[in-house]
Structures are given as structure tokens and as C-alpha cells.
N, C-alpha and C positions, 0 to 999 in steps of 0.2 A: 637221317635223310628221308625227305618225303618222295612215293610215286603217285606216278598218273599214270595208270595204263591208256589202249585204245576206248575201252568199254568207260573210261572214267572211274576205276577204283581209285581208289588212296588209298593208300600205306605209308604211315612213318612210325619212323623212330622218335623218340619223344628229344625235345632239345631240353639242354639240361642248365642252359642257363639266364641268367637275366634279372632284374632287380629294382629295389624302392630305393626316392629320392628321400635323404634325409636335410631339412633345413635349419640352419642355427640361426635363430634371429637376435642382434645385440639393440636393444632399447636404450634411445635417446633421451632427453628431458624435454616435457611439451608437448611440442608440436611433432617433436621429430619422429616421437615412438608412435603415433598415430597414423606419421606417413607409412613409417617402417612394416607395421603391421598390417595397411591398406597395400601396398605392393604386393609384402610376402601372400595375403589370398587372391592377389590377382595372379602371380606367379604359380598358385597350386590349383588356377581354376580347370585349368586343360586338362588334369588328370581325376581332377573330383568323379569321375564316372568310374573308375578304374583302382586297381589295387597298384600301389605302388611298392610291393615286397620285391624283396632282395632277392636273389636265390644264397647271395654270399656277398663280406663287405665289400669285395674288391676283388680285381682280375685277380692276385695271387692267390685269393682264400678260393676262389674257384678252382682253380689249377688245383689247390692241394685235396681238395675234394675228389676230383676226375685221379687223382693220381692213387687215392683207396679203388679203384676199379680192377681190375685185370684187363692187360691191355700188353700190346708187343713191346719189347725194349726199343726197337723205335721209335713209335710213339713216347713211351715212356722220358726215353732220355731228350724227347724237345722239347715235351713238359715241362721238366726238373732246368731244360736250359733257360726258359722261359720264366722261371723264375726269379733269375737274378737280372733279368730287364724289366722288374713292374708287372710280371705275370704276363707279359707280350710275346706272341709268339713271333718268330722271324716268319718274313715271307719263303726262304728256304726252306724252312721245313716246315709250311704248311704248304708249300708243293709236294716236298717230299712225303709228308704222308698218304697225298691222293694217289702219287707216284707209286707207293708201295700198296694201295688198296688196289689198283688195276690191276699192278702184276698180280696182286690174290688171288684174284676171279679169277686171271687167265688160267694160271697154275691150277685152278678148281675146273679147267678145262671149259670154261666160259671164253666168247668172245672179249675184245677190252671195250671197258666203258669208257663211253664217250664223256668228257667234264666240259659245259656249258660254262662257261667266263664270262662275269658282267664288271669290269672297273676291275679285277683282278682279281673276283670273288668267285667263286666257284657255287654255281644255283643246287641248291641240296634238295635236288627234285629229278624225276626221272620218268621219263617214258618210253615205259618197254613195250616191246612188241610180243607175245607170246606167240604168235600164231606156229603150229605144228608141234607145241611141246604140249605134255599132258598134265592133268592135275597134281602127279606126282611131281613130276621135274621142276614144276612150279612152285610147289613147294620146297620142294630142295632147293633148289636157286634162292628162295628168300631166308633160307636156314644161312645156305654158304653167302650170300650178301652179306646178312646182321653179321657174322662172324671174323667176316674182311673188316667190315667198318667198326665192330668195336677194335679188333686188332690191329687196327693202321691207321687209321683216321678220323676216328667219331669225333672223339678228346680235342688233338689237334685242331681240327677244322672248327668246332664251336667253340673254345678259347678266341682263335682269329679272329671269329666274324662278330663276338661281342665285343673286342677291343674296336672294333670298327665300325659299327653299326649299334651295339647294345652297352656300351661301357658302363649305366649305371647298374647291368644284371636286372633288368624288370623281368619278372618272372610270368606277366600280363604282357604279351607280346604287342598286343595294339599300343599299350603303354609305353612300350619298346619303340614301336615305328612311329607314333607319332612326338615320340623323346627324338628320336631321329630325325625326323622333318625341320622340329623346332631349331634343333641345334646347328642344321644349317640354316638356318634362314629359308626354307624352300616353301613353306605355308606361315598364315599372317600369325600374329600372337595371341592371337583368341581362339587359334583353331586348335578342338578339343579331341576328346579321346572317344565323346559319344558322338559328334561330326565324322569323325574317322568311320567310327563303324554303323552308322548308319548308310555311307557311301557304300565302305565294303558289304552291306547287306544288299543294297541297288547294283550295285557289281552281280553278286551271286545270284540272285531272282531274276537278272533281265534277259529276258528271252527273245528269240524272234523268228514266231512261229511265220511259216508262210513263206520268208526269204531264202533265197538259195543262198549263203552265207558259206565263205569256208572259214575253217578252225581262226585264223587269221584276222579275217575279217570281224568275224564275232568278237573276238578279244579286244581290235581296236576298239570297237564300239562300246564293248564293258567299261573298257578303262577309263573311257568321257565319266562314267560315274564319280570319279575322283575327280577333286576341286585342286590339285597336282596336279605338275607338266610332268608325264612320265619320257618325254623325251628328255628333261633334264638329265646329265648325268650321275647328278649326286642322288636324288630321286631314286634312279634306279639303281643304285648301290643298297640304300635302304630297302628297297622291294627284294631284290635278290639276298637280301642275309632275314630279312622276318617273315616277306609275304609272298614267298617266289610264287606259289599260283597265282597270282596278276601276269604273270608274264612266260603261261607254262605253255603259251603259244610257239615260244622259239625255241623250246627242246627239238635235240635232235629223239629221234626214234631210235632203242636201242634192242636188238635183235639180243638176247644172249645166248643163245644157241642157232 
């Protein structure tokens, strides 16, 4: 899970999964294997910038991965269920494990956190408010968070959002989201993985000194940097499982004491 505080820190957790495209090409006689081979580099031009490693061959070899962790028998047992559908986790219990990461906190004497939903995806981003708590307590808090979310929902929630967002495991997340884009149809076929992040670099640099801007308004104005309708919805499905800070305007603000 990443945050944003008010001050603009970050903090996350590292995501753990994501993956390279493997292709098998069968060669024709002639002409054929000429074309076959002029496609297949048209088809790997988008990621030439980028790594296309695997983190694992497949959702299941992922799952079995996350399942060497220590982690709650709840989690645990969605895991192990999720194995015998293709390594997919149900939509039920990737609620339920956010469901059980809230009650942690609370039970840790923490207000409940608030879960941000885009397309039924839950944004792994957060913006706390700290104000009136001390160095300490803020510390603790980020000790008893990491602790909730590997116990109830790390595993869970990154399994999901790669069946639905990252299925081929790119372990190069811009690799990831613009694997994403392509695979709807939502940017043209030429558009790359160093186009991506040269936008996302004009994203992050664009400033605007002088105007009275709220948080709101800036963000719209960022996101013109992408050559993507982020009003699309499938769009913002991909945003919220690789690039949630694109869209860490609509966090709510989360007081935890």
C-alpha cells in the first residue's frame, strides 16, 4: 500500500508482483516467415524500452510464492482457494480481506480506514492526516498498518489486482500499465513504454507557480499530460491497480487518531 500524506510524503510497501511477455513464433516457408518475424518486432516494439520480466510464470506460481510468507489464516485460506480457479482470487474475499485489515487497525485502537473504490478496485494509496499526533505515534501507526496489511490483506489484494490489471506479472510497472492500456484498446498500437513515461515525467515536473490552484484543479491539469482519456473507465481501472498517484486527488483524508 502506498501513502500520501498532507506534506506529500510517500510511503509504500513494495508490490510484489508482475511479469515479462514470452513469445513463440512458428515460421512459415518464404514469404510467410518474413512476415511472421516483421510483425512479431512490431508487436515487441512498445516494450523495447522496458524489462519485460516476470516476477512468476503465472497467477498460480505467484499465489504459491505469497503463500511462503506469514500471513493470517485468512488470508491464507483465500489464497490456497484461489488456487484451484487459475490462481484468481474471488471478489469475496478480496473484500474480505480489506474487511478484516479495517477491523485490525480498529482493534489497534485506530479510527477505520476509509477504502477509495475505482471499477471495484480498491486504490492502495492513502492520505493520512497526522495532525495532533507525535513522532512516536506515527511511528507506531506505520509499524501497526505494515502488520494489519501483511496479516489481512497484502497477498490477497495484489494477487486481484494483477489478475485484473497485471496478468502477465511485469515486474517494470510502466510495462505493466501500458500492457494495460494496450490490451484494452484504450491507446493506439504504437504507443510505447518510453511515450508512457515520458508523459508520466511531464505529469510529475508540471508545476504552476503563480496560480491559486486547489489540489483538484492541479491534478486535472496534470493528467492533460497523458495522451489517455482518464475519464475512460477502463483507463482508470488501470490507473488505480499500477499508477494510483495519478489520481491521489480523490483520496479521502484519513485522520487515524
Amino acid at each position: 500500500m502506498h501513502t500520501t500524506e498532507p506534506c506529500e510524503h510517500i510511503q509504500g510497501l513494495p508490490l510484489r508482483l508482475i511479469a515479462a511477455l514470452i513469445s513463440l513464433c512458428l515460421l512459415c516457408l518464404g514469404a510467410c516467415g518474413t512476415e511472421t518475424a516483421s510483425n512479431q518486432n512490431a508487436d515487441n516494439v512498445w516494450s523495447s524500452d522496458a524489462s519485460t520480466q516476470r516476477s512468476a510464470p503465472s497467477l498460480s506460481a505467484s499465489i504459491q510464492s505469497f503463500l511462503e510468507e506469514p500471513m493470517g489464516d485468512a488470508q491464507r485460506t483465500a489464497l490456497e482457494r484461489a488456487l484451484g480457479h487459475d490462481g484468481k482470487v474471488s471478489r469475496t474475499d478480496y473484500m474480505a480481506a480489506w474487511s478484516n485489515y479495517r477491523k485490525c487497525m480498529v482493534d489497534k485502537g485506530y479510527n477505520e480506514p476509509p477504502l477509495h473504490m475505482v471499477n471495484g478496485l480498491v486504490v492502495e494509496l492513502m492520505h493520512f492526516d497526522f495532525s495532533g499526533m507525535s513522532d512516536q505515534q506515527q511511528m507506531k501507526f506505520h509499524q501497526d498498518q505494515s502488520a494489519c496489511l501483511e496479516q489481512e490483506s497484502l497477498y490477497v489484494a495484489s494477487a486481484y489486482s494483477d489478475s485484473i490489471v497485471n496478468p502477465e506479472l511485469y515486474v517494470d510497472l510502466d510495462a505493466a500499465m501500458v500492457d494495460c492500456l494496450r490490451r484494452h484498446e484504450l491507446v493506439p498500437v504504437e504507443y510505447t513504454v518510453a511515450q508512457y513515461r515520458k508523459e508520466s515525467k511531464q505529469f510529475t515536473d508540471m508545476t504552476f507557480d503563480g496560480e491559486n490552484l486547489t489540489q483538484q484543479q492541479s491534478y486535472e491539469r496534470r493528467r492533460k499530460a497523458y495522451s489517455f482519456d482518464f475519464s475512460d473507465p477502463q483507463v482508470r481501472t488501470c490507473v488505480a491497480g499500477v499508477n494510483a498517484s495519478a489520481i491521489a486527488d480523490e483520496l479521502e483524508p484519513w485522520k487515524p487518531l
